[in-house]
C-alpha positions as CSV (number, residue, x, y, z in Angstrom):
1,X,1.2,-198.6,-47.4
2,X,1.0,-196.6,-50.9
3,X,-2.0,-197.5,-53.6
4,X,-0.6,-200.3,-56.4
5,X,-0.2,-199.5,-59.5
6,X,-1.6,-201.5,-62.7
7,X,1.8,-203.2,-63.0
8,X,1.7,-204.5,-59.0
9,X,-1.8,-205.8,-59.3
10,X,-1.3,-207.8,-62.6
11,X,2.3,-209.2,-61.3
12,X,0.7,-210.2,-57.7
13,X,1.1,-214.0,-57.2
14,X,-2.5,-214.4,-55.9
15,X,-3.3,-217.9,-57.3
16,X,-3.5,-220.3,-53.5
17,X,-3.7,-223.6,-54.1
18,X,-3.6,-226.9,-51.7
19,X,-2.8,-230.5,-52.7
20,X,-5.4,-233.0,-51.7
21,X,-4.1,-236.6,-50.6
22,X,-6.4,-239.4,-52.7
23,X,-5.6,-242.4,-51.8
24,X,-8.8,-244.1,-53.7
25,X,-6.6,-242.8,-57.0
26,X,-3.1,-243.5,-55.3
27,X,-1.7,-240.2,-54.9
28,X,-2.5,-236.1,-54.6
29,X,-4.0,-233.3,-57.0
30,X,-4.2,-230.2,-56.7
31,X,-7.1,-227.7,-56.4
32,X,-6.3,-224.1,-56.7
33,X,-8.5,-220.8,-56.8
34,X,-10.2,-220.2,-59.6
35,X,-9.3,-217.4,-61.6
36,X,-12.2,-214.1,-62.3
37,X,-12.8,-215.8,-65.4
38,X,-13.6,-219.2,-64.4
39,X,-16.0,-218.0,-61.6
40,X,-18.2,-216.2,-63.9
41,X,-18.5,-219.6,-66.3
42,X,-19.4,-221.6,-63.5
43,X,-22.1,-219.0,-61.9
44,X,-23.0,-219.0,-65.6
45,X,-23.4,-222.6,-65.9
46,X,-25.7,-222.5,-62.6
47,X,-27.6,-219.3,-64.2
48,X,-28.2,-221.3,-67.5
49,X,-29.3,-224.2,-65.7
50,X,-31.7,-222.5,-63.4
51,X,-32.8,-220.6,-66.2
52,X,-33.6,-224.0,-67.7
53,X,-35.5,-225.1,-64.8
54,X,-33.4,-228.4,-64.8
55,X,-30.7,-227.7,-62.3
56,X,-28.4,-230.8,-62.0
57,X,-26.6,-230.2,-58.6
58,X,-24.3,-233.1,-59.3
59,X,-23.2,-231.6,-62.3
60,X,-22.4,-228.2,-60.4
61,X,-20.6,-230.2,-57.8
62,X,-18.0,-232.1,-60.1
63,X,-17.7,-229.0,-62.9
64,X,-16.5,-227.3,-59.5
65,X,-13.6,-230.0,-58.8
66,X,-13.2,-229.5,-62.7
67,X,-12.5,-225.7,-63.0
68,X,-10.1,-226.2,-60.3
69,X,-7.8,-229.4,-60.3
70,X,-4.7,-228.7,-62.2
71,X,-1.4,-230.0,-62.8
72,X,2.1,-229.0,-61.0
73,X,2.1,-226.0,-63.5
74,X,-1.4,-224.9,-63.1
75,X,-2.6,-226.1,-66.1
76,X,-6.0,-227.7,-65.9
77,X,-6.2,-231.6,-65.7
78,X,-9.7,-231.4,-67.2
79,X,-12.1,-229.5,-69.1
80,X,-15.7,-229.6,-68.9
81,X,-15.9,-231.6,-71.7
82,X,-14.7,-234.3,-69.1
83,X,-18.0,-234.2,-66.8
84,X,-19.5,-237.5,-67.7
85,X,-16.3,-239.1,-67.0
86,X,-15.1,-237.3,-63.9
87,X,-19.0,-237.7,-62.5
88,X,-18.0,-241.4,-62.6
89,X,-15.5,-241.7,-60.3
90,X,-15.6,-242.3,-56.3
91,X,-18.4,-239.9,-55.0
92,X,-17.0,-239.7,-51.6
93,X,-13.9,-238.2,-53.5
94,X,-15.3,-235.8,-55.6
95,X,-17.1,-234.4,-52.5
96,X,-13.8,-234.2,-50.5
97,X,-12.5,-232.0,-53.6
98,X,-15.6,-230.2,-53.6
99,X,-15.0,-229.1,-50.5
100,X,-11.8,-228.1,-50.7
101,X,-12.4,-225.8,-53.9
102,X,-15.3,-224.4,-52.2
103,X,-13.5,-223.6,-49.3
104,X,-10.2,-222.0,-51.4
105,X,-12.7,-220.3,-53.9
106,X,-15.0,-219.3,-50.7
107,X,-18.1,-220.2,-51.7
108,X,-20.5,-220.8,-49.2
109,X,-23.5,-223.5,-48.9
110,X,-25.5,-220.3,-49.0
111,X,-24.0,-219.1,-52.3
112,X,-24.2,-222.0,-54.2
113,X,-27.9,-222.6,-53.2
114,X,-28.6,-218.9,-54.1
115,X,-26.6,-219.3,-57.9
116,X,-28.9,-222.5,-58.1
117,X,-31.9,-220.8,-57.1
118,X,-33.0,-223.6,-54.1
């Protein structure tokens, strides 16, 4: 197998995703990998709250399931603007999502505790 070229790399379908039965909301969503760009605003988000001493791992948990549920055509079903809101629904299902986009986006327990600085 050759090197890719530029052209390979940018047209490569890398995006996985898995849909997520909820039947607490009466049907599926769908969590996908999040994209080089959205990783480095969430481990921003935990660097800005650790740097603030105040690290809210709540917060981290449902902006997570945020960055990462989107619609049929991968658009995003919420923006972070949207974290009060989203934090208000079913905990047990925002963890189950939680999960899911940590396992997709592989990101450890260690990880996360390491970006939060615990």
């Amino acid at each position: 197998m050759g090197l890719l070229s530029r052209e390979q790399v940018l047209a490569a379908e890398d995006v996985k995703y898995r849909d997520v039965e909820v039947p607490e909301w009466g049907g599926t969503v769908r969590v996908r990998v999040m994209s080089g760009a959205q990783r480095d605003r969430y481990e921003q988000m935990v660097e800005d709250q650790r740097s603030g001493k105040k690290v809210d791992v709540r917060g981290l948990t449902v902006a997570l399931v945020i960055l990462t549920l989107v619609d049929e055509e991968g658009k995003p079903l919420f923006t972070l603007a949207d974290l009060d809101a989203v934090n208000a629904k079913n905990a047990a299902v925002i963890n189950r999502l939680f999960r899911v986009a940590q396992e997709l986006n592989a990101l450890s327990e260690e990880e996360i505790e390491g970006l939060a600085g615990n």
